[in-house]
C-alpha positions, 0 to 999 in steps of 0.5 A: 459491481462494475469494472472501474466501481471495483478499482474505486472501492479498492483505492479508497480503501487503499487510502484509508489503510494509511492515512497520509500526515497532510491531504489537499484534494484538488477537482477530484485529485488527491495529492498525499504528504507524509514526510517523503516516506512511503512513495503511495502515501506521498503520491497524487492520487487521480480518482474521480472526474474533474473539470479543471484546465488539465495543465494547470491542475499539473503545474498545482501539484508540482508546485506544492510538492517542489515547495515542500522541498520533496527530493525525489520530486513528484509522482502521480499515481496511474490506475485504469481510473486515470484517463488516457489523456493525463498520462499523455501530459504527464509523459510530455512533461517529462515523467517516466513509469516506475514500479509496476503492481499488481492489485490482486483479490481472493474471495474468503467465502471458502474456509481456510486451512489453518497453518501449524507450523508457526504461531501468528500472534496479532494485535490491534494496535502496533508495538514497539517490537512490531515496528523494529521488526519492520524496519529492519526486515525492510531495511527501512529508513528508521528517520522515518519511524516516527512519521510512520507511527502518526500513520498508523495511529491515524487508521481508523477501520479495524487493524491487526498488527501479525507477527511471528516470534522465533527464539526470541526475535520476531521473523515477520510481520504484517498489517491486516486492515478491515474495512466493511467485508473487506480486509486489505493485507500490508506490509507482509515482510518475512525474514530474509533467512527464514524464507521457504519455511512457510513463515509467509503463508502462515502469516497470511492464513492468520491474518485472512481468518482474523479477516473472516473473523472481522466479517471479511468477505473479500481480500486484497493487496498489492505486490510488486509485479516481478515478485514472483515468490510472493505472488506465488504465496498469494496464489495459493490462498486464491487470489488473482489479479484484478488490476495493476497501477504504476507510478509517473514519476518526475524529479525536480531539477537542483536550485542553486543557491 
């Protein structure tokens, strides 16, 4: 499979592990509504070739996401399957690159060590417990839970919600999402007090066997290109990176009344 095959693969799987609440395709663009939570599942998504004025297709997209009253504006979301020249327009309009990340991929072909140290429990759907956990390991808006829950209960390739329990109080969670031979890993949070103890990669072994379980062949996921504790994580398990995307990102000047 060629370079820019295997980034589409990735994104539309990207896409599928959380769904957005509201979708409109726009000549090969995908412009994602989730009530402002999450920036990826409120991005314009720019995956295939489209034959559309350029700057018309622009203006659309900021007009729907300014009539949806969004306040932190608009962001289009940058992949090398982005051509050269709409982020040329979008710069000249205005836009600024935001949070770069690193796509990374591992092959699963070799057998994982199992890690002792820490009893993974995984489920197919989410909890209660395993959404409080969420949200408070990720200082998260809590608002936002239940336009999170809609976006859980709308995946429909094979999920495993992880979490780990230590006296009592979950320490970590994460989201394995199958889909073909491929699981994607979201959402890895581990407890700001419990870092270095191997929580972490005991997490990820779990989920990337629970993977191989689930006729996975190959892993990937996304992290933030100056976390270096995690990509450091993930390095152990093999995996490498295979493409990075960034966000443009322009806000909406304030209206007065």
């Amino acid at each position: 499979m060629s370079g820019q095959a295997a980034i589409l693969q990735i994104e539309e799987r990207s896409l599928n592990a959380l769904p957005s609440l509201q979708t409109v395709y726009l000549d090969g663009w995908i412009l994602r509504f989730a009530d402002g939570f999450m920036r990826r599942a409120n991005s314009v998504n720019l995956l295939y070739a489209g034959a559309l004025n350029l700057e018309r297709k622009i203006a659309t997209c900021e007009a729907a996401y300014r009539d949806r009253g969004y306040p932190h504006g608009i962001v289009f979301k940058i992949t090398p399957l982005t051509p050269p020249e709409v982020v040329s327009a979008l710069i000249a309009r205005g836009y600024a690159h935001d949070s770069v990340t690193s796509i990374q991929t591992a092959d699963l072909s070799h057998p994982l060590a199992a890690a002792q140290a820490w009893r993974v429990e995984i489920a197919s759907s989410w909890s209660d417990a395993w959404l409080d956990g969420y949200f408070r390991m990720n200082r998260a808006d809590t608002t936002k839970r239940a336009a999170l829950v809609r976006m859980l209960s709308a995946i429909v390739p094979t999920t495993g919600y992880a979490q780990i329990v230590h006296d009592g109080a979950i320490i970590a969670v994460g989201l394995g999402v199958v889909e073909d031979d491929m699981i994607g890993l979201y959402d890895i949070v581990v407890d700001g007090g419990l870092r270095r103890r191997g929580v972490g990669r005991a997490l990820v072994s779990r989920l990337l066997t629970w993977g191989i379980e689930n006729s996975a062949r190959t892993a990937y996921l996304q992290v933030m290109d100056e976390n270096t504790p995690a990509k450091a994580l993930y390095a152990g398990f093999g995996f490498t990176e295979a493409y990075r995307y960034s966000y443009l990102q322009r806000r909406f000047a304030a209206t007065t009344p």
